[in-house]
Biopython code that builds the backbone (N, CA, C, O; Angstrom):
import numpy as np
from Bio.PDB.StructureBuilder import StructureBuilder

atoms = [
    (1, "UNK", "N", (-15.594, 2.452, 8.652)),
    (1, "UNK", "CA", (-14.489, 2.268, 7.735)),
    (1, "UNK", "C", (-13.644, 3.537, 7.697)),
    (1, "UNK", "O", (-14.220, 4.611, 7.868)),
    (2, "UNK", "N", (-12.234, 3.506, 7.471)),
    (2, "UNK", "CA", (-11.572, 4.439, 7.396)),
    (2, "UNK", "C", (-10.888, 4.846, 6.513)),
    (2, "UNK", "O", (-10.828, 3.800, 5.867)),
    (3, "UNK", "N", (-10.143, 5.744, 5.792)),
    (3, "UNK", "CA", (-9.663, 5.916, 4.708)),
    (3, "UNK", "C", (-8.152, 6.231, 4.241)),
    (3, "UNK", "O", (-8.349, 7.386, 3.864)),
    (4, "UNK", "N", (-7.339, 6.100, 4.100)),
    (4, "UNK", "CA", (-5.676, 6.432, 3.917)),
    (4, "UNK", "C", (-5.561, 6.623, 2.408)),
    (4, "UNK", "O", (-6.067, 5.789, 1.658)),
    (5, "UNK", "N", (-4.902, 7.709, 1.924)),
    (5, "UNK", "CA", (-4.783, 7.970, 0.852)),
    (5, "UNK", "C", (-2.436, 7.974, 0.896)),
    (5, "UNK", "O", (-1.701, 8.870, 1.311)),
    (6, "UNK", "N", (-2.084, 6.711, 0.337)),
    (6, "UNK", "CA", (-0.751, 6.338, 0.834)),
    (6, "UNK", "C", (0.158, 6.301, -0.803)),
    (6, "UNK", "O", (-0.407, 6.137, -1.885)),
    (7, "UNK", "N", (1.426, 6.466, -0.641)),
    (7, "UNK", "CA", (2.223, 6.073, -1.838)),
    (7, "UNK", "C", (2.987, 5.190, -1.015)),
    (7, "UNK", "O", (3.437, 5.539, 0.076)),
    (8, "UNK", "N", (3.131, 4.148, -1.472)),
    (8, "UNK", "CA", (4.149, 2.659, -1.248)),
    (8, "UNK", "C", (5.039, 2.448, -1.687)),
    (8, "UNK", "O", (4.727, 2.292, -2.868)),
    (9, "UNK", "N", (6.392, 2.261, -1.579)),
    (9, "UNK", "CA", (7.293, 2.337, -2.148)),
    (9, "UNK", "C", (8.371, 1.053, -1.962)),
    (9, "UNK", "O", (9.150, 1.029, -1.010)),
    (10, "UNK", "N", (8.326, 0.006, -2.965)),
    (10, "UNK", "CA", (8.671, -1.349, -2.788)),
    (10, "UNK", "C", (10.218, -1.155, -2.586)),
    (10, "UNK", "O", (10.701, -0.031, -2.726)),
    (11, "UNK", "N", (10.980, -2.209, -2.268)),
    (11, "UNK", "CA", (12.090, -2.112, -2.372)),
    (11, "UNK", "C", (12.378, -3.017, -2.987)),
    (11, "UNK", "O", (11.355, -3.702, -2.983)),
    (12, "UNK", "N", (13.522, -3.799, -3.856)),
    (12, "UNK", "CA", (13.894, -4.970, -5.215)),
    (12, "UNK", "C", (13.291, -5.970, -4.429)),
    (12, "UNK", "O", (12.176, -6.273, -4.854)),
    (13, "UNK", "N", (13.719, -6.698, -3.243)),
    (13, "UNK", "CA", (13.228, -8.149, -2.681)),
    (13, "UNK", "C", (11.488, -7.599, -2.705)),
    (13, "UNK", "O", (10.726, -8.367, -2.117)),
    (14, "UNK", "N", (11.124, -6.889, -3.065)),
    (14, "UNK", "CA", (9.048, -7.320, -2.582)),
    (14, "UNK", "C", (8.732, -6.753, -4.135)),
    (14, "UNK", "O", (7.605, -7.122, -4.465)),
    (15, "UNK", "N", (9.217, -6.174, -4.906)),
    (15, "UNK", "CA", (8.785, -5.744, -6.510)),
    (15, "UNK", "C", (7.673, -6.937, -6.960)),
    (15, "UNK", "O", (6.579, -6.576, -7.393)),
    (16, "UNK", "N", (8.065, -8.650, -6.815)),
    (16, "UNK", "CA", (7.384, -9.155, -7.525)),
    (16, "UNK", "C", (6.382, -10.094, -6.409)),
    (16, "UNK", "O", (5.956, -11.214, -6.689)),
    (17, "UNK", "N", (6.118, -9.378, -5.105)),
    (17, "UNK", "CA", (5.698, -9.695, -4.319)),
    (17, "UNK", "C", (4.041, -9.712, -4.357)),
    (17, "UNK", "O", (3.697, -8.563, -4.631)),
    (18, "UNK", "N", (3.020, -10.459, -4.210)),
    (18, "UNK", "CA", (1.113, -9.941, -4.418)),
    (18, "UNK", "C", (0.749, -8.701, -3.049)),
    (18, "UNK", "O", (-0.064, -8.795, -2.129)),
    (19, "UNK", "N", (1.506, -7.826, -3.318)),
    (19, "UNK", "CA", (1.154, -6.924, -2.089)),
    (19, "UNK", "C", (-0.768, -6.265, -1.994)),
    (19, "UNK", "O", (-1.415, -6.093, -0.961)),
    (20, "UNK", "N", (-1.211, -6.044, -3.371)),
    (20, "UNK", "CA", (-2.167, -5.419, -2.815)),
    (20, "UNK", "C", (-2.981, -6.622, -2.891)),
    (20, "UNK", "O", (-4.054, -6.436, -2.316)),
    (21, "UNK", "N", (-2.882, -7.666, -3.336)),
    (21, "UNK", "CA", (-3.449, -9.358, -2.845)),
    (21, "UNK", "C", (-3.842, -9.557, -1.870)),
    (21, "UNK", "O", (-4.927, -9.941, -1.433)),
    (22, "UNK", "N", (-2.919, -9.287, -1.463)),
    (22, "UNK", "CA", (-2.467, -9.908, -0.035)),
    (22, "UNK", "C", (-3.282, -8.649, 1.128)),
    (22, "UNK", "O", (-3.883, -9.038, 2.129)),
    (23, "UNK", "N", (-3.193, -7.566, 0.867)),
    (23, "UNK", "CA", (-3.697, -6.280, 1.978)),
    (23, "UNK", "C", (-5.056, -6.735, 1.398)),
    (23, "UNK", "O", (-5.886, -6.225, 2.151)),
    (24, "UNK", "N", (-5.707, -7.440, 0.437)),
    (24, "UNK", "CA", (-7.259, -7.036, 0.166)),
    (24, "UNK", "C", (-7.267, -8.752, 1.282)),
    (24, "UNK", "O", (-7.618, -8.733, 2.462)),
    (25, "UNK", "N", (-6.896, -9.809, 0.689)),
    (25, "UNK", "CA", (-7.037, -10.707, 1.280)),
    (25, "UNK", "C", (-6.626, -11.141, 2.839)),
    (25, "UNK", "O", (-7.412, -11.825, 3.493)),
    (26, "UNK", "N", (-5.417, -10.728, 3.368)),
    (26, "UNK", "CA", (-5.623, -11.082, 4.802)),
    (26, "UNK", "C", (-5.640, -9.999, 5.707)),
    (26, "UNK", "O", (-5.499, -10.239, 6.906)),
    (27, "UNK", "N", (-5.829, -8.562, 5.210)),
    (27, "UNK", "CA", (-5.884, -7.690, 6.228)),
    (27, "UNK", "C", (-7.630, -7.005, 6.039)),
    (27, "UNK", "O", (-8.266, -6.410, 6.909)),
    (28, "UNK", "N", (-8.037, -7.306, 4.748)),
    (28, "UNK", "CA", (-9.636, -6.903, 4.925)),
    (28, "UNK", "C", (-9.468, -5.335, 4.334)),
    (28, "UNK", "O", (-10.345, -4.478, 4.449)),
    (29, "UNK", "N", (-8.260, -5.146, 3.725)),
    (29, "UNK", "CA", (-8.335, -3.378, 3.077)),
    (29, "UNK", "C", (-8.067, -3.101, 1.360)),
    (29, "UNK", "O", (-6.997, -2.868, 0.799)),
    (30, "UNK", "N", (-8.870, -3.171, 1.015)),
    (30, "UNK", "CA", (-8.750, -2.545, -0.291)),
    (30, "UNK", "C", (-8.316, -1.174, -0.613)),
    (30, "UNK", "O", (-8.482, -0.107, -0.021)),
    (31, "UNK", "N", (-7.699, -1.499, -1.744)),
    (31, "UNK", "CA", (-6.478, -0.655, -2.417)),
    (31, "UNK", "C", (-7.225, 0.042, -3.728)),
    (31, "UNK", "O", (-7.565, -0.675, -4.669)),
    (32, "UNK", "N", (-7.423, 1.230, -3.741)),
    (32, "UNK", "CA", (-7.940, 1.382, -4.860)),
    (32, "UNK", "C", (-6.549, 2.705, -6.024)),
    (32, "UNK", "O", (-6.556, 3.933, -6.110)),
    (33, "UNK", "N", (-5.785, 1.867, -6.546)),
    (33, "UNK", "CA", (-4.753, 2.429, -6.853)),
    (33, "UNK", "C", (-4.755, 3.576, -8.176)),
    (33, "UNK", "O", (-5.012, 3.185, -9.314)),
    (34, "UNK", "N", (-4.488, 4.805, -7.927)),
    (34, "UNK", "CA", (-4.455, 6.114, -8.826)),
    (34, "UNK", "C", (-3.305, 6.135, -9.612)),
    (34, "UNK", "O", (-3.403, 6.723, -10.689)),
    (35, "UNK", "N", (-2.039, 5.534, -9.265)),
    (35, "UNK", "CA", (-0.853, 5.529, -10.046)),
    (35, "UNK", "C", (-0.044, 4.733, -9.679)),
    (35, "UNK", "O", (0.002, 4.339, -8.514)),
    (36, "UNK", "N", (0.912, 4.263, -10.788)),
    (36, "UNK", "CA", (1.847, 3.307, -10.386)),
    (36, "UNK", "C", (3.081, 3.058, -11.322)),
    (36, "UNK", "O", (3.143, 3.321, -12.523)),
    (37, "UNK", "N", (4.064, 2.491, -10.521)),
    (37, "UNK", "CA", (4.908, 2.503, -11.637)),
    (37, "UNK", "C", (5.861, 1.248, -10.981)),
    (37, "UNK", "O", (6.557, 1.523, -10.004)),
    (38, "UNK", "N", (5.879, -0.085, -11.518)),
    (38, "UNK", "CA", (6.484, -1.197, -11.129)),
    (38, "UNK", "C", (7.510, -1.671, -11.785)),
    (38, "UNK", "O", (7.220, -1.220, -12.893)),
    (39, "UNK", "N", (8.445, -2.213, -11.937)),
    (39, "UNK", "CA", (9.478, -2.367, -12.891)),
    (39, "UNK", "C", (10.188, -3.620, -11.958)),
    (39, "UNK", "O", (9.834, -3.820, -10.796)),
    (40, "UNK", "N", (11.529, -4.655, -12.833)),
    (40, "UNK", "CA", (11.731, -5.381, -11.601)),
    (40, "UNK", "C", (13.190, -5.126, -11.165)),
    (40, "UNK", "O", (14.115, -5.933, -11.248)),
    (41, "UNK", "N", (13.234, -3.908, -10.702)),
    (41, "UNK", "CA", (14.310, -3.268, -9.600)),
    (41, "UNK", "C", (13.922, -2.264, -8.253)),
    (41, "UNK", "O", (14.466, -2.033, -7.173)),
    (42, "UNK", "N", (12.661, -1.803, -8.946)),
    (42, "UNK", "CA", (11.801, -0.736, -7.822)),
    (42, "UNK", "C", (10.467, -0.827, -8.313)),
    (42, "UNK", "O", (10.201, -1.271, -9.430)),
    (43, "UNK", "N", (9.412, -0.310, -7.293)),
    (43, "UNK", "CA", (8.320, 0.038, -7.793)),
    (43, "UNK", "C", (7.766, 1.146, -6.504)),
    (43, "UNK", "O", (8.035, 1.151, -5.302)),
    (44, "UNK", "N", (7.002, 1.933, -7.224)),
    (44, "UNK", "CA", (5.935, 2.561, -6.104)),
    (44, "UNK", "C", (4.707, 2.387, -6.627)),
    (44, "UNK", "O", (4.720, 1.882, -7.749)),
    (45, "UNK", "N", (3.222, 2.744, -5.994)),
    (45, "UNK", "CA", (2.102, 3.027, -6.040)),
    (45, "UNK", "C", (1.130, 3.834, -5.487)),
    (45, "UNK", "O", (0.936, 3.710, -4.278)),
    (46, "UNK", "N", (0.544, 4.551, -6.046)),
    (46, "UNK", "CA", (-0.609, 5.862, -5.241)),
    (46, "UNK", "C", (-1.736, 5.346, -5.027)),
    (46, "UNK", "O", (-2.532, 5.163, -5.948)),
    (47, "UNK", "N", (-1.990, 5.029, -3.795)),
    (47, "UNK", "CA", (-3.453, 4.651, -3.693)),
    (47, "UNK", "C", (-4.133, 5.218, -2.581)),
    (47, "UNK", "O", (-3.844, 6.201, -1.899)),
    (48, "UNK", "N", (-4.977, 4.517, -2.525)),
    (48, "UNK", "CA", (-6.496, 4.938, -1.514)),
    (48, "UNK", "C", (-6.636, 3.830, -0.669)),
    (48, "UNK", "O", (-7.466, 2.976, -0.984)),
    (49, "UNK", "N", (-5.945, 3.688, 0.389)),
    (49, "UNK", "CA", (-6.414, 2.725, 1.420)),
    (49, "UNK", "C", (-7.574, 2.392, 2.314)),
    (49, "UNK", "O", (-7.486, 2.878, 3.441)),
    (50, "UNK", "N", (-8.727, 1.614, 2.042)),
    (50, "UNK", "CA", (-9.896, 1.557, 2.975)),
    (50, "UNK", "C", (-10.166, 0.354, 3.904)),
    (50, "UNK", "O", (-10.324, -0.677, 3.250)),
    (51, "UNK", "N", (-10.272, 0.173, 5.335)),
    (51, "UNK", "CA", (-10.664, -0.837, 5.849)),
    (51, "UNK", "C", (-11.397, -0.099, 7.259)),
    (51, "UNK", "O", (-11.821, 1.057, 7.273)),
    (52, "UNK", "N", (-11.433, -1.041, 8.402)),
    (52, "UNK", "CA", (-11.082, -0.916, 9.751)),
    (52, "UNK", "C", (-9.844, 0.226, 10.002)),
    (52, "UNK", "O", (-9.000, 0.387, 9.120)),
    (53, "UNK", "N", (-9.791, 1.051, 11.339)),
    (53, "UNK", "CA", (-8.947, 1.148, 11.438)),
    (53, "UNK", "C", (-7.602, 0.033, 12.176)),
    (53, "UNK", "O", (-6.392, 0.057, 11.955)),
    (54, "UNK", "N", (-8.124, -0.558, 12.772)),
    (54, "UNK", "CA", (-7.649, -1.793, 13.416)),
    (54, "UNK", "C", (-7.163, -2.583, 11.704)),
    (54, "UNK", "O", (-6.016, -3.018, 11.608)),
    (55, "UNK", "N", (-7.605, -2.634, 11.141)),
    (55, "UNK", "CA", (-7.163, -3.771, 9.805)),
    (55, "UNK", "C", (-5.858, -2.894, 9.040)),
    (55, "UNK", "O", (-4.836, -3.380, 8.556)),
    (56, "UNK", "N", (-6.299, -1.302, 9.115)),
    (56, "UNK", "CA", (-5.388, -0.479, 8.030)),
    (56, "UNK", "C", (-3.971, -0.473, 9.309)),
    (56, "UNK", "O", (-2.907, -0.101, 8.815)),
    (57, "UNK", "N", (-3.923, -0.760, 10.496)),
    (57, "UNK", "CA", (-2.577, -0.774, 11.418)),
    (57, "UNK", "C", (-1.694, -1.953, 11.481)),
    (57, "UNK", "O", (-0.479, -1.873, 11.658)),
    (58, "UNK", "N", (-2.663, -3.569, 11.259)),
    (58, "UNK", "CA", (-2.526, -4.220, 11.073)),
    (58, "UNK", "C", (-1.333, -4.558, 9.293)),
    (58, "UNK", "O", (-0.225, -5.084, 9.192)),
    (59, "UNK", "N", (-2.057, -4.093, 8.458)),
    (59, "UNK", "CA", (-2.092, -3.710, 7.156)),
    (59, "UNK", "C", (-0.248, -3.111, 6.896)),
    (59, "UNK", "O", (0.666, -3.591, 6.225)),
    (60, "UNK", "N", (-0.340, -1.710, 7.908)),
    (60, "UNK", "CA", (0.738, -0.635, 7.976)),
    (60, "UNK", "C", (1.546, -1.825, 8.668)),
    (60, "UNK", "O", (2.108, -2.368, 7.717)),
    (61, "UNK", "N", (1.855, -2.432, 9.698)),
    (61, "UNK", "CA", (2.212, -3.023, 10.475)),
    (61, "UNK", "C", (3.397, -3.848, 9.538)),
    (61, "UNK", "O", (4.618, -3.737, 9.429)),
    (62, "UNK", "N", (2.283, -4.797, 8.884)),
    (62, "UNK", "CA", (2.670, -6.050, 7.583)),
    (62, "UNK", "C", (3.643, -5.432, 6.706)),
    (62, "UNK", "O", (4.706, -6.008, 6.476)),
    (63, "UNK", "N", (3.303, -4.041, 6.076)),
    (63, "UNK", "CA", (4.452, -3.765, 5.100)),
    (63, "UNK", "C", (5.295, -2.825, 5.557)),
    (63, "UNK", "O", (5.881, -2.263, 4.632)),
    (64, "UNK", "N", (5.621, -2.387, 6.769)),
    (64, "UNK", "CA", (6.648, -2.196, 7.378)),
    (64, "UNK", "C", (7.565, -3.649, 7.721)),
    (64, "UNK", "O", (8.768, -3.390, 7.692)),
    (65, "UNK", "N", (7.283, -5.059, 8.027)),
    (65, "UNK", "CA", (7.970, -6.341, 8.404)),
    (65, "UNK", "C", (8.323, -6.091, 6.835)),
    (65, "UNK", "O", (9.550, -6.009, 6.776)),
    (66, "UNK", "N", (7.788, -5.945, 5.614)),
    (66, "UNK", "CA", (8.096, -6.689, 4.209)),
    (66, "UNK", "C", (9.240, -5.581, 3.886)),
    (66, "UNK", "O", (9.855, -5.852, 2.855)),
    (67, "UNK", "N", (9.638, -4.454, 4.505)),
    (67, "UNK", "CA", (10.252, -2.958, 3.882)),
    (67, "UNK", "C", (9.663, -2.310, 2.789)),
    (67, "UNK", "O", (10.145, -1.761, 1.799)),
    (68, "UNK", "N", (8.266, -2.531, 3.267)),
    (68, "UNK", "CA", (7.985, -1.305, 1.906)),
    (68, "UNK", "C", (7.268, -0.381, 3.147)),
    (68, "UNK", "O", (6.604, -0.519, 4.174)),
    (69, "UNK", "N", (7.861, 0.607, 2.335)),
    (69, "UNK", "CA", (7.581, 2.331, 2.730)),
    (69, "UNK", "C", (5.933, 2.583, 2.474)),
    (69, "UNK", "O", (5.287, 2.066, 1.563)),
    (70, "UNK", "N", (5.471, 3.397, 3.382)),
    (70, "UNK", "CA", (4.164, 3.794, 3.154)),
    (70, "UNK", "C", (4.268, 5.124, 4.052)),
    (70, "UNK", "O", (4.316, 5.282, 5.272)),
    (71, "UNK", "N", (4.286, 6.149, 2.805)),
    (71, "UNK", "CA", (4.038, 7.123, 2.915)),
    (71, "UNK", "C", (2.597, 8.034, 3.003)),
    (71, "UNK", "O", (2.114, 8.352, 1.916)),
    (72, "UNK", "N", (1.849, 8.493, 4.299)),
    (72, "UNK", "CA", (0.290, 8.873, 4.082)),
    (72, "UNK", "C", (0.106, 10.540, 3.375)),
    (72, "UNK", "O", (0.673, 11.490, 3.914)),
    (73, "UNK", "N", (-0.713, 10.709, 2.183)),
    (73, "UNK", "CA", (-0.461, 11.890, 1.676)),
    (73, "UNK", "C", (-1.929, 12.570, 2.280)),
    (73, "UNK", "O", (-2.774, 12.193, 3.092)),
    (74, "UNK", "N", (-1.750, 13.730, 1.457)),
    (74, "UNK", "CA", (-2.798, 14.894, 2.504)),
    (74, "UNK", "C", (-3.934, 14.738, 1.039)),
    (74, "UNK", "O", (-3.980, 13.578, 0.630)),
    (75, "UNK", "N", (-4.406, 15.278, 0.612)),
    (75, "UNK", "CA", (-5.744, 15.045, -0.420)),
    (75, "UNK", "C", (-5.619, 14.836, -1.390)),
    (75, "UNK", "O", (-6.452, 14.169, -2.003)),
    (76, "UNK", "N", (-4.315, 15.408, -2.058)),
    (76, "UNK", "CA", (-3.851, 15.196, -3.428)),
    (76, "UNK", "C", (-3.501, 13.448, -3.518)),
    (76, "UNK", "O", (-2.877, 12.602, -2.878)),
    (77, "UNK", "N", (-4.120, 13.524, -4.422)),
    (77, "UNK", "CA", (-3.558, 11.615, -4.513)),
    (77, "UNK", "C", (-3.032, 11.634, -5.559)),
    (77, "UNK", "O", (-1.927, 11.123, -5.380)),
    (78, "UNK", "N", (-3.204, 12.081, -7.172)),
    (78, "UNK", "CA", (-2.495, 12.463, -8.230)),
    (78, "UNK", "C", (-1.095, 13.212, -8.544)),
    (78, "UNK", "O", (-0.809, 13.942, -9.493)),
    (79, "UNK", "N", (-0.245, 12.755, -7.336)),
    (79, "UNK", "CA", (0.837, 13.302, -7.440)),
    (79, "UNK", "C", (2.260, 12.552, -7.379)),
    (79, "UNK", "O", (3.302, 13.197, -7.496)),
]
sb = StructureBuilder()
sb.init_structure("model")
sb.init_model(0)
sb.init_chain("A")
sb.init_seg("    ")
for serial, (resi, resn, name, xyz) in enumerate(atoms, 1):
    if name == "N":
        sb.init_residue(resn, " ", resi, " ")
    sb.init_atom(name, np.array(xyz, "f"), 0.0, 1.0, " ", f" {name:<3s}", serial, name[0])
structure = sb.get_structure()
């Protein structure tokens, strides 16, 4: 298993979208989220990405097609 520690950053069309639903359910990666802030014009989220690495590219892959940003951070996840 591998680990990504990512901030996501929705854009208005995916705000009310089941994104981390959807990454636990068809890509096999759980989201274990440290911060967030959703609203319905923008949203981001700080989390902890774990799967496969094959599932977390797959995963990256999917919300690059949807336009949300996924930014990978270095250890700090509380930021």
């Amino acid at each position: 298993m591998a680990s990504v520690r990512a901030k996501l950053v929705y854009p208005v069309t995916q705000v009310k979208r089941p994104v981390i639903a959807t990454l636990a359910l068809d890509f096999n990666v759980l989201a274990d989220i440290r911060r967030a802030n959703v609203e319905d014009g923008n949203g981001w989220l700080i989390c902890e990405l774990e799967g496969t690495s094959d599932d977390l590219q797959r995963a990256f892959a999917w919300l690059d097609e949807m336009g949300i940003e996924v930014d990978t951070l270095g250890d700090v996840v509380e930021s």
